[in-house]
Phi, psi and omega in degrees: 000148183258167194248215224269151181287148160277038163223119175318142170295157201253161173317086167091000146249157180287136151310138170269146161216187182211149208225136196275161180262145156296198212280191169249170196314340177259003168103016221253133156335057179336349176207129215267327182235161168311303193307299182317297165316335185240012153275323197287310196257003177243159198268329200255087200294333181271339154290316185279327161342280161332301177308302189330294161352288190304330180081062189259337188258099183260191129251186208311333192255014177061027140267148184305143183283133163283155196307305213252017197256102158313163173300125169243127169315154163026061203211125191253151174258137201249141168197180191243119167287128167302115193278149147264127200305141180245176197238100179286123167333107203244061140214136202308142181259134167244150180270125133240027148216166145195145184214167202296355168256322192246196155204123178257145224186151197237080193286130170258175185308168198084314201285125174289153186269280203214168181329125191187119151072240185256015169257103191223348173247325169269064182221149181308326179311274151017292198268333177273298189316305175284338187267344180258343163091050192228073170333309188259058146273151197194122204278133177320315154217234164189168174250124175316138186298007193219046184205111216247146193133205207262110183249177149211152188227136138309109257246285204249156147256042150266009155229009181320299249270316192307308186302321168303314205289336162302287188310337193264340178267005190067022200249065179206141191228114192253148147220146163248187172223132186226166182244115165206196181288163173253124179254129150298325143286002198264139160252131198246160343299147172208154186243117172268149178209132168208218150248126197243109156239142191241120192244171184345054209141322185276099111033290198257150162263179184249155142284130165227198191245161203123189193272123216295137166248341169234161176207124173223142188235125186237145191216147201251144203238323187206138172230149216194057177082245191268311199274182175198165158245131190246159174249143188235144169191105187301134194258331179243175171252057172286165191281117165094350193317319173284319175322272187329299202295327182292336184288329181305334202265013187094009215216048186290163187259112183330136165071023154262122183253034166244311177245143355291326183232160177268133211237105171296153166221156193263168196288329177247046157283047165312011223233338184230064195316155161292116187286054148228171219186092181297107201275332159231122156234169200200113149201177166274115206284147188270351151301281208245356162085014193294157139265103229260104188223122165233153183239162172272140181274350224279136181271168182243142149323146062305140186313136167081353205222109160082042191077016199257175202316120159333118175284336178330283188275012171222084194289353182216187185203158197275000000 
């Protein structure tokens, strides 16, 4: 881990860094100035000109690197990265609790838990941080960017570790609501359990064979013509998981554009959320031992009904 940075967060993001390598087997320096190391190793080279230019580019102590500053080892550089324009998110995230520990947030679909790849200012973290003015908020656990629901963040960090540990120990009782086709031979309630691995690159996870890592008990709730509505309630987190297992049952979940097969969309294309919906979480807070139940407000879609989502353009579900 590096250690707390010397630059304030910019809105509502931490600083990035990067930490220089030592000599190479031959005792020999790989870079004669900073500016070479950090043209080399950062991608958007014409940015770091610039910055450098800026005194944008700091050290541990928050002075600036100079253009002409030999390499220095083992040494780290703190900086704010030049963002690229998002496509703003066009639905609102609501609190639905808070307390000097917690923060509970009803997240809607699109929206990302925190920063990764091109998604990065239109993500919940991001936007709660700047709107409650709470700089060390952090999410406890997360949600998928197309999966809409019950988020919850830890306010400071002297309480990440108590709180992760609940969802990483599994003492957190999660349901979703999910929208999909109605099988009439399929019988409910049934719990799938397998293996799910998702590997490296790869867009979709797999069911593969070996010893099971997910469990979802899935229940049929409602019927509505071809459709139906289910309560999912994960026994595991695997990535996708609920996705996948309703597409293994023949039921991918309307407005998913991954399972069964993958459906380019385009990034400010909102017009078909995915019809799942984190609907409840329930656990014991490990501060105070209280017990912590929030529900999501967010309505589910039907296909064909009020407007709601095409199957045509949402062929599958998680």
């Amino acid at each position: 881990m590096p250690p707390r940075s010397p630059l304030p967060q910019r809105h509502g993001l931490d600083a990035a860094w990067v930490r220089t390598p030592g000599a190479n087997q031959h005792g020999e320096l790989p870079w004669a100035t900073m500016r070479e190391f950090l043209m080399d190793r950062l991608p958007a080279r014409a940015h770091v000109a610039d910055m450098l230019e800026a005194g944008e580019f700091v050290d541990q102590a928050g002075r600036p690197w100079s253009e002409s500053e030999a390499y220095r080892p083992h040494a780290f550089v703190w900086f704010h990265r030049r963002l690229a324009p998002e496509t703003p998110v066009p639905f609102p995230i609501e609190v639905l609790a808070a307390n000097e520990r917690l923060v509970a947030v009803d997240k809607p679909h699109f929206l990302a838990t925190t920063p990764r790849g091109a998604h990065v200012m239109e993500t919940a973290l991001v936007k709660m941080r700047v709107a409650l003015d709470l700089p060390q908020l952090a999410p406890a656990h997360r949600l998928d960017r197309l999966t809409a629901g019950v988020l919850v963040f830890t306010t400071r960090r002297e309480y990440r570790g108590a709180y992760a540990g609940v969802f990483q120990s599994g003492g957190a009782h999660k349901t979703y609501d999910a929208v999909a086709a109605f099988d009439p031979d399929l019988e409910f309630p049934q719990r799938i359990s397998n293996r799910i691995e998702k590997h490296r690159g790869s867009l979709q996870a797999q069911i593969v064979d070996g010893q099971p890592n997910a469990s979802t008990l899935v229940e049929l709730v409602e019927v509505r013509g071809r459709f139906a509505r289910y309560r999912l309630t994960p026994a595991t987190g695997k990535t996708h998981q609920l996705r996948l297992h309703m597409a293994s049952l023949g039921l991918p979940i309307v407005g998913d554009s991954l399972y069964p097969s993958v459906v380019d969309v385009a990034p400010d294309d909102f017009g078909a959320p995915l019809q799942l919906v984190a609907r409840s979480l329930r656990f014991v807070d490990p501060i105070d031992q209280a017990v912590r139940e929030f529900t999501s407000k967010f309505e589910l879609e039907w296909p064909g009904v009020h407007g709601g989502p095409s199957t045509d353009a949402a062929p599958g579900d998680p």
